[in-house]
C-alpha positions in Angstrom: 0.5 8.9 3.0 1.9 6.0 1.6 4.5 5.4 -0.4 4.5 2.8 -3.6 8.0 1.0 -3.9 8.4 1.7 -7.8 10.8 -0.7 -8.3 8.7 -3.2 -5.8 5.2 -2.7 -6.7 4.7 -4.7 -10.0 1.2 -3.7 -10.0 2.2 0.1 -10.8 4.4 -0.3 -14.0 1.7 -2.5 -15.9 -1.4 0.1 -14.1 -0.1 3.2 -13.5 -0.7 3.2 -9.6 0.2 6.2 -8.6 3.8 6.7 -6.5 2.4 8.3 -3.5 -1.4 7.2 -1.9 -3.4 8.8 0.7 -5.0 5.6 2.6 -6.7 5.8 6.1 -4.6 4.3 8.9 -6.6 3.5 11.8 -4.0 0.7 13.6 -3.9 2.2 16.9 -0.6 0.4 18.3 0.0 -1.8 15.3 3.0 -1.7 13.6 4.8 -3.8 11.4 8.5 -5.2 13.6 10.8 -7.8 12.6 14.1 -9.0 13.6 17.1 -7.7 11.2 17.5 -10.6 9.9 13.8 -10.7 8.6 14.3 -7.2 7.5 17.4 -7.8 5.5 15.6 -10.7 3.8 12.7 -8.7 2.9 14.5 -6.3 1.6 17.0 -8.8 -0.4 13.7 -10.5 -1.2 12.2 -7.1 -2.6 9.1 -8.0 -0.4 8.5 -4.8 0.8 5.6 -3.5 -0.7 4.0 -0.1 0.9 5.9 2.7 3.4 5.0 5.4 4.8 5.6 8.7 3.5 4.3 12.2 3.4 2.7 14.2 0.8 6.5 14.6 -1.5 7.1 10.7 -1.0 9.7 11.1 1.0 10.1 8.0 3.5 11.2 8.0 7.7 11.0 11.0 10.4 7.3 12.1 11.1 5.9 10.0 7.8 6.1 6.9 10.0 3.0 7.3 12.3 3.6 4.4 14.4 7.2 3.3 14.8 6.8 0.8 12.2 9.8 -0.8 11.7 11.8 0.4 8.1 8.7 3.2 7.6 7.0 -0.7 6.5 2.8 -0.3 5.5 2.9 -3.7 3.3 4.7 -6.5 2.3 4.5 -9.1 -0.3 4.0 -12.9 0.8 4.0 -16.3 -1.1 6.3 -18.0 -3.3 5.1 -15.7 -6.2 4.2 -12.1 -4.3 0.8 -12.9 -4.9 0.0 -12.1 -1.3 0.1 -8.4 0.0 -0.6 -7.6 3.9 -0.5 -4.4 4.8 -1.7 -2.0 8.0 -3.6 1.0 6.1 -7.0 0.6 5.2 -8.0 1.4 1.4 -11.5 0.1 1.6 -12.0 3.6 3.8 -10.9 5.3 0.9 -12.3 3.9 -2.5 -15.3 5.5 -3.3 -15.6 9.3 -3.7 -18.7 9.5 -1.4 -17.2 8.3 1.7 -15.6 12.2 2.0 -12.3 12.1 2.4 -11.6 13.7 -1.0 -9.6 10.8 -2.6 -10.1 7.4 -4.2 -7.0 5.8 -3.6 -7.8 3.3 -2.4 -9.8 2.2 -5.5 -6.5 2.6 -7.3 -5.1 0.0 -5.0 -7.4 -2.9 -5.2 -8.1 -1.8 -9.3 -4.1 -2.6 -9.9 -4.5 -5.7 -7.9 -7.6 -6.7 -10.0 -5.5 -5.6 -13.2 -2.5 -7.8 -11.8 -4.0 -10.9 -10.9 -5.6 -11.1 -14.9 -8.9 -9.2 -14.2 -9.2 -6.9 -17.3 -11.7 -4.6 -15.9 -11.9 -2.8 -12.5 -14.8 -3.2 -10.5 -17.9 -1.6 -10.6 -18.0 2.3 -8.8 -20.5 1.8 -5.8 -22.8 4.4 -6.1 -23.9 7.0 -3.4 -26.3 5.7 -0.5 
Protein backbone atom coordinates (compact mmCIF):
# COMPACT_ATOMS: atom_id res chain seq x y z
CA UNK A 1 0.00 0.00 0.00
CA UNK A 2 0.90 3.42 -0.33
CA UNK A 3 0.30 6.08 1.44
CA UNK A 4 -0.79 9.77 -0.12
CA UNK A 5 0.93 12.73 1.95
CA UNK A 6 -2.40 14.82 2.36
CA UNK A 7 -0.89 17.80 3.14
CA UNK A 8 1.98 16.94 0.26
CA UNK A 9 0.01 15.63 -2.55
CA UNK A 10 -1.55 18.73 -4.23
CA UNK A 11 -2.99 16.54 -6.72
CA UNK A 12 -5.51 14.95 -4.03
CA UNK A 13 -7.21 18.17 -2.58
CA UNK A 14 -8.21 19.54 -6.23
CA UNK A 15 -9.08 15.38 -7.37
CA UNK A 16 -9.94 13.53 -4.65
CA UNK A 17 -7.04 10.89 -4.85
CA UNK A 18 -7.67 8.68 -2.46
CA UNK A 19 -5.41 8.67 1.02
CA UNK A 20 -4.33 5.19 0.81
CA UNK A 21 -3.40 3.28 -2.91
CA UNK A 22 -2.71 -0.29 -3.54
CA UNK A 23 0.17 0.01 -6.40
CA UNK A 24 2.32 -3.00 -7.45
CA UNK A 25 5.98 -2.84 -6.19
CA UNK A 26 8.16 -4.93 -8.12
CA UNK A 27 11.76 -3.06 -7.09
CA UNK A 28 13.58 -6.07 -6.03
CA UNK A 29 16.54 -4.23 -4.01
CA UNK A 30 15.56 -0.68 -4.81
CA UNK A 31 14.95 1.58 -2.30
CA UNK A 32 14.85 5.13 -1.97
CA UNK A 33 18.30 6.29 0.62
CA UNK A 34 19.55 9.60 1.22
CA UNK A 35 21.90 11.33 3.55
CA UNK A 36 20.01 13.29 6.60
CA UNK A 37 20.66 16.12 5.41
CA UNK A 38 18.77 15.36 2.06
CA UNK A 39 16.09 13.87 4.17
CA UNK A 40 15.70 16.92 6.38
CA UNK A 41 15.47 19.09 3.20
CA UNK A 42 12.90 17.04 1.67
CA UNK A 43 10.93 17.04 4.34
CA UNK A 44 11.46 20.93 5.03
CA UNK A 45 10.96 21.14 1.30
CA UNK A 46 7.54 19.07 1.64
CA UNK A 47 8.93 16.98 -1.34
CA UNK A 48 7.97 13.85 -0.20
CA UNK A 49 5.27 12.64 -2.14
CA UNK A 50 4.29 8.72 -1.71
CA UNK A 51 5.13 6.24 1.62
CA UNK A 52 4.55 3.17 2.26
CA UNK A 53 1.84 2.05 4.39
CA UNK A 54 -0.52 -0.74 5.02
CA UNK A 55 -4.15 -1.17 4.42
CA UNK A 56 -5.20 1.63 7.72
CA UNK A 57 -2.44 4.16 6.30
CA UNK A 58 -0.48 3.83 8.92
CA UNK A 59 3.34 4.49 7.90
CA UNK A 60 6.95 2.51 9.16
CA UNK A 61 7.34 -1.26 10.73
CA UNK A 62 6.33 -4.04 8.13
CA UNK A 63 4.52 -1.25 5.63
CA UNK A 64 8.06 -0.46 4.39
CA UNK A 65 8.88 -3.54 2.11
CA UNK A 66 12.31 -2.67 1.31
CA UNK A 67 14.17 -0.55 3.95
CA UNK A 68 13.42 2.46 2.13
CA UNK A 69 14.63 5.19 3.84
CA UNK A 70 11.72 7.48 5.88
CA UNK A 71 8.89 4.55 4.62
CA UNK A 72 9.80 7.10 1.04
CA UNK A 73 7.71 5.56 -2.39
CA UNK A 74 7.87 9.18 -4.20
CA UNK A 75 9.18 12.41 -4.18
CA UNK A 76 8.55 15.63 -5.84
CA UNK A 77 11.33 17.20 -8.10
CA UNK A 78 11.79 20.59 -10.01
CA UNK A 79 11.61 24.08 -9.05
CA UNK A 80 7.70 23.81 -9.20
CA UNK A 81 6.98 19.92 -7.94
CA UNK A 82 6.08 19.23 -11.31
CA UNK A 83 8.23 16.21 -11.38
CA UNK A 84 7.28 13.03 -9.28
CA UNK A 85 9.69 9.82 -9.18
CA UNK A 86 8.58 7.19 -7.35
CA UNK A 87 9.49 3.12 -6.93
CA UNK A 88 5.85 1.54 -7.22
CA UNK A 89 4.47 0.76 -10.40
CA UNK A 90 0.83 2.17 -11.17
CA UNK A 91 0.77 1.33 -14.82
CA UNK A 92 0.46 -2.51 -13.32
CA UNK A 93 -2.53 -1.34 -11.75
CA UNK A 94 -4.79 1.00 -13.95
CA UNK A 95 -7.07 -0.94 -15.78
CA UNK A 96 -9.59 -3.34 -14.13
CA UNK A 97 -8.69 -6.25 -16.52
CA UNK A 98 -5.21 -6.64 -15.63
CA UNK A 99 -6.73 -8.65 -12.22
CA UNK A 100 -5.52 -7.39 -9.46
CA UNK A 101 -8.91 -6.11 -8.30
CA UNK A 102 -8.06 -2.37 -8.16
CA UNK A 103 -7.52 0.64 -10.39
CA UNK A 104 -5.41 2.75 -8.47
CA UNK A 105 -3.21 3.29 -10.34
CA UNK A 106 -5.58 4.98 -12.87
CA UNK A 107 -6.34 7.34 -10.01
CA UNK A 108 -2.72 8.23 -9.90
CA UNK A 109 -1.89 9.27 -13.39
CA UNK A 110 -5.89 10.75 -13.72
CA UNK A 111 -4.90 13.42 -10.76
CA UNK A 112 -1.67 14.00 -12.53
CA UNK A 113 -3.59 14.64 -15.88
CA UNK A 114 -6.12 16.78 -13.70
CA UNK A 115 -3.08 18.66 -12.10
CA UNK A 116 -0.98 19.49 -14.90
CA UNK A 117 -4.43 21.35 -16.70
CA UNK A 118 -5.81 18.21 -18.51
CA UNK A 119 -9.67 18.45 -17.91
CA UNK A 120 -10.42 15.05 -18.78
CA UNK A 121 -8.82 11.65 -17.78
CA UNK A 122 -7.73 9.41 -20.28
CA UNK A 123 -9.54 7.12 -22.16
CA UNK A 124 -10.27 3.40 -20.13
CA UNK A 125 -8.29 0.74 -22.29
CA UNK A 126 -10.64 -1.78 -22.99
CA UNK A 127 -10.17 -5.58 -22.42
CA UNK A 128 -7.81 -7.66 -24.91
Amino acid sequence: MIHTLRDVLQVRTSTGLPRVLRLPIAHAEGRYQADPETLRKLVEKRAIALQYCDREGLVGGDANPNGSAMDIAGIYGGPRRNVLGLMPHPERMSEPFQGHGSADGRALFDAVLRSVGGARSAPSASAP
